[in-house]
N, C-alpha and C positions, 0 to 999 in steps of 0.2 A: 393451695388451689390458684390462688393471682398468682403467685410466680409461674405456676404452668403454663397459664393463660398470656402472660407478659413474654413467656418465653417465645410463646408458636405466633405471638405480635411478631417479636424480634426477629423471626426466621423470614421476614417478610424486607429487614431493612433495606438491601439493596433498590426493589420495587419502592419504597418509601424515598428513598435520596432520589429514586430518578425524578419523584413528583415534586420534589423540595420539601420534604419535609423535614424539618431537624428530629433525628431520632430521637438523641438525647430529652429532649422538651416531649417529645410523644410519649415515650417511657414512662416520667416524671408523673405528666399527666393521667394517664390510664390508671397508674398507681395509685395514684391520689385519691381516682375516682371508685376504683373497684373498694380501697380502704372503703371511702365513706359507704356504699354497697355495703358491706358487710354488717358495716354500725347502724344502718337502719333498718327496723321492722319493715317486713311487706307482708302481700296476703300470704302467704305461706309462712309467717308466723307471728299473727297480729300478737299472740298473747306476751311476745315479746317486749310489747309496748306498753302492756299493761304491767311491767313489772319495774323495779326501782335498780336490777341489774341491766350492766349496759351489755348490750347486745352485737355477740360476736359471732363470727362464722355464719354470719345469715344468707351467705350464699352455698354455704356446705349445707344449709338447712334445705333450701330451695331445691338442689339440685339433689338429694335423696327426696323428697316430698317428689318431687317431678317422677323420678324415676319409679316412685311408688302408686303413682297416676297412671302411667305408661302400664303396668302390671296390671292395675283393674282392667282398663281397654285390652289390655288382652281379651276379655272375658266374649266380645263379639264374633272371636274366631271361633266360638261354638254354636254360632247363630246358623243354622242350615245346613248346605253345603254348598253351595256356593261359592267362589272366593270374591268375585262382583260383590255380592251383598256385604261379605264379612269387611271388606276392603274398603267399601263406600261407608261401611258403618265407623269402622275404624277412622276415617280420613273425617268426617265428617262432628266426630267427639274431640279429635286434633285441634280440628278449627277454632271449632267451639270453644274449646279449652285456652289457645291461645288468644283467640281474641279477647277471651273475658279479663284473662289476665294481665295484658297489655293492658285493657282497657281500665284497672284498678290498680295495677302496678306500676306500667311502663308512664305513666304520667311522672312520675318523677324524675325519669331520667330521659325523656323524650319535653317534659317539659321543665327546663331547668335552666331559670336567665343569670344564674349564678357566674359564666362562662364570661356572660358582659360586662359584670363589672369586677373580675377577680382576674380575668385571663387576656382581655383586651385590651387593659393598659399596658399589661406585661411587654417585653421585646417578642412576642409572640407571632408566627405568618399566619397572614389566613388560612394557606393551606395545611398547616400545623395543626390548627385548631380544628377545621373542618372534617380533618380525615383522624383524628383523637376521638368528636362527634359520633362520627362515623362506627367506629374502634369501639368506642362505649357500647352503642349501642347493640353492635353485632354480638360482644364478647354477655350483655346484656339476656338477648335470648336467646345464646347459646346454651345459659346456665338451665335453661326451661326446654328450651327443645330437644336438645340431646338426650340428657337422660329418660324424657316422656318416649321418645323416638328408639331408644336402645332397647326395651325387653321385645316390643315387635321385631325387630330387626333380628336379635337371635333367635327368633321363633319363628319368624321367615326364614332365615338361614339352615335352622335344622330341620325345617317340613321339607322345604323346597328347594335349600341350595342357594350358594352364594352367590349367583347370579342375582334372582327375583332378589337376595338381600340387601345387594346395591343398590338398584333399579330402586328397592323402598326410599333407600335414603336418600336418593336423586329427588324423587315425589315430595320429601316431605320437606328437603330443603326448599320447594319451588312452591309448595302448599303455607310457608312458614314465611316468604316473601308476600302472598297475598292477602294472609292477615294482617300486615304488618301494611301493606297498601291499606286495607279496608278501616284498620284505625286510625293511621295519619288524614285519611279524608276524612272519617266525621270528624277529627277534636278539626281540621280546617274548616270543613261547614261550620261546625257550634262559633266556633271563632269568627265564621264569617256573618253569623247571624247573628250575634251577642256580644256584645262586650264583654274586655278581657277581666273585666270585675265580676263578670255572671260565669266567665269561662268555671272558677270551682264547682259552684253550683250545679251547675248542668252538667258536668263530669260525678257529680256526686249522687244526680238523678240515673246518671249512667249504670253507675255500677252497680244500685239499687236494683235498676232494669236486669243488667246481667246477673248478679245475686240470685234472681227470684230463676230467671231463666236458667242459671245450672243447676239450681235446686231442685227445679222442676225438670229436665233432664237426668238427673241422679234415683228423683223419687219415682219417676211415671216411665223412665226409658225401661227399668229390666222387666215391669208388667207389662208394660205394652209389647214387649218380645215375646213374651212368657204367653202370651193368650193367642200370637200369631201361629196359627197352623201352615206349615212350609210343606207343602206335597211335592217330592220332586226337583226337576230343578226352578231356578226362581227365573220367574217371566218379569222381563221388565216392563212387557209390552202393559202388564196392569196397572204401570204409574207413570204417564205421560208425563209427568212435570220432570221427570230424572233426566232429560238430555238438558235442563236448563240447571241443573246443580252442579256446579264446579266440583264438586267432591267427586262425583259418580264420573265426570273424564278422568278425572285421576284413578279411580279404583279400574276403569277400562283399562287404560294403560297400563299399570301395574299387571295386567294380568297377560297381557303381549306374552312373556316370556315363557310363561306357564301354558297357554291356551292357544297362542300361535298369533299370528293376523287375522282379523273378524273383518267385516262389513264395517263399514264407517267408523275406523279407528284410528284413520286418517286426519280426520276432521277433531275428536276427542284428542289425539297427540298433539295436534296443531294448538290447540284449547290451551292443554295443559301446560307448554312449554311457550306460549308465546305470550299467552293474558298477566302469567306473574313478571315475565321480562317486562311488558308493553306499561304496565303498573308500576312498576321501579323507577322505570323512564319518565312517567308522566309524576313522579311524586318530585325527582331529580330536576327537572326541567322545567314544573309548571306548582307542585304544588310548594317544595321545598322553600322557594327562596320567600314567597308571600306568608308561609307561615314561620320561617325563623322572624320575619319582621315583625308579625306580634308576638311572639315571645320576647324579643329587644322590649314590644312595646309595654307589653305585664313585667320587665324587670327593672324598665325607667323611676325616673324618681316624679318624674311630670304626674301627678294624676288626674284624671279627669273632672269636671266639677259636678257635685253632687248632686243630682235632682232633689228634690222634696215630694215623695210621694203624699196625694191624701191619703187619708184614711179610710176603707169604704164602710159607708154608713147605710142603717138601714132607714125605711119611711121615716121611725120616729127620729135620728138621729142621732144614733147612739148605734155604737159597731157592734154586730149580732154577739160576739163574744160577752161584752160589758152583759148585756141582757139574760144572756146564759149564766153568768156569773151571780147575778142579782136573784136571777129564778131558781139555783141550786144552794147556794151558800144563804147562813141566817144573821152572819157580823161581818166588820169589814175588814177584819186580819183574814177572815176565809174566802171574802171576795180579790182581796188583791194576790193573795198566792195563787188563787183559781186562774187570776188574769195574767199574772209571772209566768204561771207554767203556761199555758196556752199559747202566750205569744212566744217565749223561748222554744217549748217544743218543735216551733214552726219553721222559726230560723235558725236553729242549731245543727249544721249540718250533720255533725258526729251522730248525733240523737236520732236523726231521720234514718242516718246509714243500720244503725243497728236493732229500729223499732220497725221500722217501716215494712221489712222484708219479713218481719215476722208474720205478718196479717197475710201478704201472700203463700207463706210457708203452709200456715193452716187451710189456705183454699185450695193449695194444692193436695194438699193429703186429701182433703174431703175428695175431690177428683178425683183421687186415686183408689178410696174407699169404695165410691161409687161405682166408677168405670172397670177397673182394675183389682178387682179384688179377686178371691182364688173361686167366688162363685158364677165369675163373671159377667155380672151386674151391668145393664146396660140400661138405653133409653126403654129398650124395648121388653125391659123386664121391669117397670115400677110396681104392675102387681105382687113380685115378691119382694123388692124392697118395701112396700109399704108393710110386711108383716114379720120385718125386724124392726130392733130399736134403735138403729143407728143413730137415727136423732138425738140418742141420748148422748153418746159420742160427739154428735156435732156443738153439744152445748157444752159438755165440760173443756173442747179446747178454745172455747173462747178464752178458758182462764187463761192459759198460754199467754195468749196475747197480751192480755189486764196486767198480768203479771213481769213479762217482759218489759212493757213500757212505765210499770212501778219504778223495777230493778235500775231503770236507768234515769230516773229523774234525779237521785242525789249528783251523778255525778257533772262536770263541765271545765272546760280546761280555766277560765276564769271564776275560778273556785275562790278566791281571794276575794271576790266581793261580797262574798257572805257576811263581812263584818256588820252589813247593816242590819242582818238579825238580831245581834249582837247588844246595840247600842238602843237600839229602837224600844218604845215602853211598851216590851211585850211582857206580859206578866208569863204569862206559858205559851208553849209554841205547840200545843195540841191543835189548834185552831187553822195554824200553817199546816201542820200535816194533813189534817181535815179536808182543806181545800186543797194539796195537792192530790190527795186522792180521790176527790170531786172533779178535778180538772181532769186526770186521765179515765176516771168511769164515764164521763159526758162524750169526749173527745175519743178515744179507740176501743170501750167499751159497747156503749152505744147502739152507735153505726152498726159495728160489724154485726151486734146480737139480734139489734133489728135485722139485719141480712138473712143471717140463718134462722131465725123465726118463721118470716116468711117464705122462704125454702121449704123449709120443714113443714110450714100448717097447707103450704100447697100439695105437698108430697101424703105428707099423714092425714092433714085435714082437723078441725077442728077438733076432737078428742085429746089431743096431745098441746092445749094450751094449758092446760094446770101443770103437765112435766115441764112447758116453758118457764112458765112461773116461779114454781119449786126452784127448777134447773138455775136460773138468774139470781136468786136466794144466793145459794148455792157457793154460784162463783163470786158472788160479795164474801160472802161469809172466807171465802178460798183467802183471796185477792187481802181480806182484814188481816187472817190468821198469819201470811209472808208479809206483808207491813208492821202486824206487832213484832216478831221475832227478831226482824231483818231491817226493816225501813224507817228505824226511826232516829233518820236526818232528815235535813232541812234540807228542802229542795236544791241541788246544784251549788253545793256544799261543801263536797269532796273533790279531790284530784283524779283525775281519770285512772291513774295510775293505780288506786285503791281498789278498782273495780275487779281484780282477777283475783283480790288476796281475802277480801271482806267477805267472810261468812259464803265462801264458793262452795264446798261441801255442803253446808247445810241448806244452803238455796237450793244446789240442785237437785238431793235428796226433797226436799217438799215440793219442788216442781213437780217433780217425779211422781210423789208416794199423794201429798193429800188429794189432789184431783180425782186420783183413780181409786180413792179410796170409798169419796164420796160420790163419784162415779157410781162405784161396783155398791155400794148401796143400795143410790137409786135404782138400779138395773133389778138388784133381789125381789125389791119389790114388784115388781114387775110381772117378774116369774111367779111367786107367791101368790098375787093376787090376778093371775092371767085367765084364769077361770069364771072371775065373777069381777063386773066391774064396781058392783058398790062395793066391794073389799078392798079391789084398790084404790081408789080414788078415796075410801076413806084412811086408808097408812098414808095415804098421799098427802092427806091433809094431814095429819100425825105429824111428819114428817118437815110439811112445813112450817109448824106450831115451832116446832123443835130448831131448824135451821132460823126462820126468826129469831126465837129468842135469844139464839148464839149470835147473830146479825146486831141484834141489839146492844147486848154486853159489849161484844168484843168493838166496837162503833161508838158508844162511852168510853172506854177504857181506850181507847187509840184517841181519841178526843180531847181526854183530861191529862194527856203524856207530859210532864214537867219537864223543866232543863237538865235533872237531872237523868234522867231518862234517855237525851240525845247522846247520837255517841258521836264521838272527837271532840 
């Protein structure tokens, strides 16, 4: 695949000597660079990273993954009739798709000061370098846009002719330039607003943001199609905000060839061919050269000097964490793991990227449950939501959450300091485990279950606080029974690398199976005792006699876990 790629470079050499460029040196380079491409994971195959093989053809990965993206979006050419809508819908999950991806991927090869100090001592030209850059980066998103952009293309081509099929690829090459504007300006804002030590961070809030938001595109886009009744043809005239959507001039235009010339397609053409040019040019001439200067300046050796942030404290002074710690935990091998994991959770980027999204994940499904379901469930129907139990659903995916942010406390890439476990006069490390699993019940358990509690007794209303009750049993009891099987390391412990091999079967088989298990329990009861309330409410308390006491045991016995018991 590079040799292709290097080839259809090379077809370009003559245009390359006119500008000065030494070919040979741009070759060399490109080479180098798609190599190292290949050897590193990205989002389209993180699990690659998680493995102890090194990682090959990860552009041959990308670019069938792409092409198998491009095939879902097919699925909008069956939204109506339309080709406006289908067009605008298609163009508009494009966008989406590429910006998220740049915006989680392209940091690596749009942010990369490797160039400064490996290439620039070299006999190297500027314009050598610049247009190599350049080169990178095209051949970069060609790997993702092509193949996303090919199955439409033949599906345009065999509906409508190979006209409309050009005309797509004209669009989407010019649609693929204004994502590509739209992410070079914000990492310059963040850059221009933060320093280049916070630049990770804020790219890491980034992707978190788009994480949730294609998630939530993926889970709520095909119900919200699904429940859209389309009589006819589609009026635009009932969404006034469509002339301000870049997508919908492009889906106008696109349809010229099909449709003929319209009213005001003039003005949409004008839009679509000249905002991606106009974009290029101001990225060329105004944003480019202030943002290579801080990337020179994040790949300098100079660093800046350190502030000393306080601490914030609260009245008594003592940081609300310590206080938390003190109020949950009963020794102080389970106070200071309570306060390890709290403050690491916080600043660990990895950790935030792959816990963080999970708690939106769950609110969007309930969304989707609510809004979206096949009974079509709205604001204006809570009379009949209040006479399901969905509530009960909303509590068992909290485990989700508990359980996601368990799964990731062993691990961190400075695993090596774990030796202080080690050394330290611990007689048994049950008491570390203790409070690492105090630290994540207080911290993402918590919150959210207070969330949906209140949800729920607004919705249901006060009858439905002993299922809370029960229900929160429940998912401790969940939450113990995957920390005894699975969990018992020492907090951030292991190598990241472990995380895709360690007991991944059996994790996701109990993700799966006991929630719904004990789910589909509570729920029997339900039914059973739906006729008379003192029948249920008395299994209810049965029930939770019964989940306590397993709470109990299994909360000992995770407690009193020996060294020998840890695994590694």
């Amino acid at each position: 695949m590079n040799k292709m790629m290097l080839a259809m470079v090379s077809l370009f050499n003559p245009l390359w000597r006119s500008l000065g460029v030494n070919v040979e040196q741009l070759r060399v380079i490109l080479h180098t660079k798609l190599t190292i491409d290949d050897r590193r994971p990205n989002i389209y195959n993180r699990g690659s990273r998680q493995s102890t093989k090194v990682v090959k053809n990860s552009a041959l990965y990308t670019m069938v993954l792409s092409f198998f993206i491009g095939l879902i979006y097919l699925s909008v050419f069956s939204v109506g009739d339309d080709i406006r809508l289908q067009s605008f819908l298609w163009f508009s999950a494009y966008l989406l798709t590429m910006c998220i991806t740049l915006i989680t991927d392209f940091s690596f090869v749009l942010i990369d000061p490797r160039d400064n100090y490996i290439l620039l001592p070299r006999p190297v030209s500027d314009r050598t370098l610049v247009v190599s850059r350049l080169m990178h980066i095209a051949l970069h998103i060609s790997k993702i846009a092509v193949p996303m952009s090919l199955s439409p293309v033949i599906f345009i081509g065999i509906l409508y002719g190979v006209i409309p099929a050009l005309w797509f690829c004209v669009l989407a090459l010019l649609l693929t330039f204004l994502a590509i504007f739209v992410i070079n300006t914000a990492y310059l804002l963040v850059l221009r607003i933060t320093s280049a030590e916070k630049f990770k961070e804020v790219i890491n809030s980034m992707q978190i943001a788009f994480s949730i938001v294609m998630f939530g595109v993926y889970f709520l886009g095909p119900r919200a199609l699904r429940n859209i009744e389309i009589e006819g043809a589609f009026n635009n005239g009932d969404y006034p905000w469509l002339p301000f959507a870049p997508t919908w001039w492009f889906a106008r235009v696109f349809t010229w060839p099909l449709a003929g010339w319209q009213p005001g397609l003039a003005v949409d053409l004008a839009l679509t061919f000249l905002t991606p040019i106009l974009c290029l040019w101001v990225v060329a001439r105004f944003l480019a050269p202030s943002f290579n200067r801080k990337i020179a300046g994040m790949g300098g050796s100079d660093t800046a000097p350190q502030v000393m942030k306080k601490v914030k404290k609260s009245d008594g002074g003592v940081p609300y964490y310590k206080r938390l710690s003190g109020f949950f935990t009963s020794n102080g091998h389970e106070k200071l793991s309570f306060e390890l994991v709290w403050l690491l959770t916080s600043r660990t980027r990895e950790f935030k990227l792959k816990v963080y999204p999970s708690v939106a994940y769950v609110i969007v499904m309930c969304i989707g449950v609510f809004f979206f379901s096949d009974r079509g469930m709205g604001i204006k129907n809570w009379d009949q939501i209040r006479e399901t139990p969905i509530y009960l659903f909303l509590i068992y995916m909290t485990s989700f959450v508990f359980i996601t942010a368990l799964s990731h406390l062993v691990f961190s890439d400075n695993y090596k300091a774990a030796w202080v476990y080690f050394v330290s006069p611990l007689e048994t490390p049950g008491h570390v485990l203790i409070g690492t699993w105090k630290a994540a019940l207080v911290k993402f358990l918590l919150p959210f279950y207070t969330i949906i509690s209140l949800v729920a007794g607004i919705i249901w209303g006060v009858r439905i606080i002993p299922d809370l009750i029960v229900g929160f049993i429940n998912v401790l009891v969940i939450s113990l029974i995957y920390a005894l099987i699975i969990l018992r390391e020492l907090p951030f412990s292991a190598a990241p690398d472990l995380s895709g091999n360690t007991g991944r079967l059996l994790r996701n088989v109990l993700v799966m199976t006991v929630p719904g298990f004990i789910g589909l329990a509570h729920f029997i009861l339900g039914l059973v005792g739906k006729e008379s309330g003192g029948l249920y409410y008395g299994m209810l308390g049965g029930f939770a006699l019964l989940s306590g006491s397993a709470l109990y045991l299994l909360y000992g016995s995770y407690r009193k876990s020996g060294w020998k018991d840890i695994k590694g």
